[in-house]
C-alpha positions in Angstrom: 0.0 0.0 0.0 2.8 2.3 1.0 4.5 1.6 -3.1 1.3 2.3 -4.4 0.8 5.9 -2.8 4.2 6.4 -3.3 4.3 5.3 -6.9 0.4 8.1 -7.4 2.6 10.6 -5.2 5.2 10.4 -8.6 3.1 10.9 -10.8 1.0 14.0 -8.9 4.8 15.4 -8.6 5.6 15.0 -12.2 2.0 16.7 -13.8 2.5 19.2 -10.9 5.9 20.2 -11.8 5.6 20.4 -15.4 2.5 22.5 -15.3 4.6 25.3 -12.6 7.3 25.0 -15.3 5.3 25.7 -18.1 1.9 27.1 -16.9 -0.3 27.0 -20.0 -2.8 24.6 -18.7 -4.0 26.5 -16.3 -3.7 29.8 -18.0 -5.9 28.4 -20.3 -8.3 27.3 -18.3 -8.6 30.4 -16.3 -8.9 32.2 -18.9 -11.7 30.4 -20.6 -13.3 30.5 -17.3 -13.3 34.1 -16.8 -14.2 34.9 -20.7 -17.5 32.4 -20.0 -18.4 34.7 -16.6 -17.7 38.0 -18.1 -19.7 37.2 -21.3 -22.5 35.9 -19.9 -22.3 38.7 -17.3 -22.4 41.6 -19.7 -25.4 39.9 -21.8 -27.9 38.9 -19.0 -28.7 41.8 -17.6 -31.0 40.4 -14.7 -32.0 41.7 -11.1 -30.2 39.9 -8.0 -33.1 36.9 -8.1 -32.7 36.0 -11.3 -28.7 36.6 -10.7 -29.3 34.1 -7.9 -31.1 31.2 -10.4 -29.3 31.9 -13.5 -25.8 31.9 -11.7 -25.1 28.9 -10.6 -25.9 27.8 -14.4 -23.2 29.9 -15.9 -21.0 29.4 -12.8 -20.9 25.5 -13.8 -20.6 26.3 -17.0 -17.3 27.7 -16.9 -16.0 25.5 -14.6 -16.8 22.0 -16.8 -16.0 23.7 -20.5 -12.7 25.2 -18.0 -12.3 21.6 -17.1 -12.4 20.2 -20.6 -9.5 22.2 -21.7 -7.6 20.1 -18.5 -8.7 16.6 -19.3 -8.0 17.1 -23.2 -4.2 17.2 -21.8 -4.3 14.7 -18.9 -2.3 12.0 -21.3 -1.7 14.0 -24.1 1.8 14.9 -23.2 2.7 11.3 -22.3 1.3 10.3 -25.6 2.7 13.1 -27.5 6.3 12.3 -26.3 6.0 8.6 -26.2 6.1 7.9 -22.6 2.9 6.9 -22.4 3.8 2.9 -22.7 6.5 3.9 -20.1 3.8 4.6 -17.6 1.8 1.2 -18.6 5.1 -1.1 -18.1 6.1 0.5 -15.4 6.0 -2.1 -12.4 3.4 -0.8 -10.1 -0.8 -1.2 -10.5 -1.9 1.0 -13.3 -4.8 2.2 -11.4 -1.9 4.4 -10.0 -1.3 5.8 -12.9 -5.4 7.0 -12.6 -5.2 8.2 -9.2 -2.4 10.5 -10.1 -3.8 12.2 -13.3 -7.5 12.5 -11.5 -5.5 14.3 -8.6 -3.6 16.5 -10.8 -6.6 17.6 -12.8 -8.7 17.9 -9.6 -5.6 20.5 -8.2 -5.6 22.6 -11.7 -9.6 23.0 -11.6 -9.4 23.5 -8.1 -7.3 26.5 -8.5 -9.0 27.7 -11.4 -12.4 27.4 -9.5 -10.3 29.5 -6.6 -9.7 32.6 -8.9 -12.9 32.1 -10.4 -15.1 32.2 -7.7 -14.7 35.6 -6.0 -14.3 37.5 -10.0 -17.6 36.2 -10.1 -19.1 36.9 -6.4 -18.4 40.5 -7.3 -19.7 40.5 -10.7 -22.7 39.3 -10.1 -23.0 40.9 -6.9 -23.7 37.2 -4.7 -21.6 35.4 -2.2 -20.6 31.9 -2.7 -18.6 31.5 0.1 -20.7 29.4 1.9 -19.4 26.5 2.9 -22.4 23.9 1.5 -21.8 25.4 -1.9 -18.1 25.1 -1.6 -18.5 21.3 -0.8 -21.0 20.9 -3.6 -18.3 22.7 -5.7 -15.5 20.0 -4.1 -17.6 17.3 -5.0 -19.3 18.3 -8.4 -15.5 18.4 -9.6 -14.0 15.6 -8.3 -16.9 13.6 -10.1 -16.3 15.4 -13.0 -12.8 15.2 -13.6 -13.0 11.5 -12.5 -15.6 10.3 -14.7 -13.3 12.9 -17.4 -10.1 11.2 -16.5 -11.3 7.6 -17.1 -12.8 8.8 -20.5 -9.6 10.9 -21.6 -7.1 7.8 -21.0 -9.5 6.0 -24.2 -9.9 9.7 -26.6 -5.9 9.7 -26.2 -6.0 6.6 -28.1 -7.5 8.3 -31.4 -6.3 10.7 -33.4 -9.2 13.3 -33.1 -9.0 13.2 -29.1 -9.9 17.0 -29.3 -13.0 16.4 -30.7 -14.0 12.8 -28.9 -13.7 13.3 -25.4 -16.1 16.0 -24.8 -18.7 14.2 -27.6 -17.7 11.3 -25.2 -17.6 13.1 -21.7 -20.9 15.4 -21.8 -23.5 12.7 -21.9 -21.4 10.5 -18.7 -21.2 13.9 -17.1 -24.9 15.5 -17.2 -26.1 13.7 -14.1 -23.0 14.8 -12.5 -23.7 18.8 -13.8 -27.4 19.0 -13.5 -27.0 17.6 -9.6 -24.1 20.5 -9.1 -26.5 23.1 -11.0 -29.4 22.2 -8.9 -28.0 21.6 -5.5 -25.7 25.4 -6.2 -29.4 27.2 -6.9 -30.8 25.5 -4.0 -27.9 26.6 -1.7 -28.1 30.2 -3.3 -31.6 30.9 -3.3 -31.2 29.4 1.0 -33.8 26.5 0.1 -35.0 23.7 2.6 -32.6 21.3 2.9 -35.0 18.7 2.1 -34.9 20.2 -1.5 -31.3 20.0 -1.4 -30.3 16.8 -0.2 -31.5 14.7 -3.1 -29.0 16.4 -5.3 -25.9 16.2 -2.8 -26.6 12.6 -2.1 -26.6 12.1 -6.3 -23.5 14.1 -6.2 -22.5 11.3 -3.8 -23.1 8.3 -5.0 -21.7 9.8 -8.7 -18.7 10.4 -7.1 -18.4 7.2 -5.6 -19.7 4.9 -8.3 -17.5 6.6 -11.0 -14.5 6.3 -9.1 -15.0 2.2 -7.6 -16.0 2.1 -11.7 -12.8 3.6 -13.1 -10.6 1.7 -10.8 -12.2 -1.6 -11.9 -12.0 -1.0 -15.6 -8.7 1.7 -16.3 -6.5 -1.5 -16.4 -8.9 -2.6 -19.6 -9.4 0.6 -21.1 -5.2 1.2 -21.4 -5.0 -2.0 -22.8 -6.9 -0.8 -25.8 
């Protein structure tokens, strides 16, 4: 067990480094991100209720098109370079090799969600730092990026990987964005709880079925 963290702790270190050496990734990301909230703020022009429904929409919006940009790279460098087989003979569980690029994406949207979030608090004039919606955030993008990270390891495989992973991603990923849509409204708008919790359980049991699913299949889909 110790190899194995040690082995996903290489990999986090490697993405991580590369990325702080080059930082286009992320730059790209955040960029996208704020384009999406600055567009949409300038061409809804809406009063704080409708700010408080329509947000969490465009919010999410940003952060998954944002997160798109991410997974599209996840093993495109590897394969790119060649190292890719490397990473599959190396002698240690190639779930590992998962674990690692689903952490690194999480970090990068993480941060770019970070930046994101208070540009957009003060454009549209509404908090989110509450600390629900920032655990609905956690969990909307960890679902996301692992249901993206299982799907981008098969679109690296073909040569129009641009173009299949989010024709590949979206559908897998609606239940994921309409329970982080829903449960973000609710939270905003200070909904019962009882109105809330059906979406943060799904947002749950996403997480946790797309991750036990990934780690079960990965070693398969590689092989491909």
């Amino acid at each position: 067990m110790a190899a194995y963290f040690r082995a996903t702790l290489a990999i986090i270190r490697k993405d991580l480094a590369a990325e702080m050496r080059s930082r286009e990734l992320i730059s790209a990301m955040l960029v996208f991100s704020l384009l999406v909230v600055l567009i949409f703020n300038f061409a809804l022009e809406l009063d704080r209720a409708a700010r408080e429904n329509v947000g969490a929409g465009v919010l999410w919006v940003a952060f998954t098109f944002a997160g798109t940009l991410g997974l599209n790279r996840a093993f495109a460098t590897e394969k790119d370079r060649g190292s890719l087989d490397g990473l599959l003979l190396a002698p240690v569980d190639r779930t590992v090799i998962f674990f690692g690029k689903l952490v690194g994406t999480l970090v990068f949207m993480l941060i770019v969600e970070a930046i994101v979030i208070p540009v957009f608090s003060i454009l549209y004039g509404i908090s989110l730092f509450q600390p629900m919606l920032l655990v609905v955030v956690l969990l909307g993008t960890l679902g996301y990026a692992a249901v993206g990270t299982l799907l981008a390891s098969m679109a690296v495989q073909t040569r129009t990987r641009d173009v299949m992973l989010p024709i590949l991603l979206f559908p897998v990923a609606v239940p994921v964005i309409i329970a982080s849509v829903k449960a973000s409204v609710g939270i905003l708008t200070a909904a019962d709880w009882s109105d809330i919790a059906l979406w943060f359980n799904m947002l749950i049991v996403y997480d946790v079925i797309f991750l036990a699913v990934a780690y079960m299949v990965f070693d398969y889909v590689v092989e491909e």
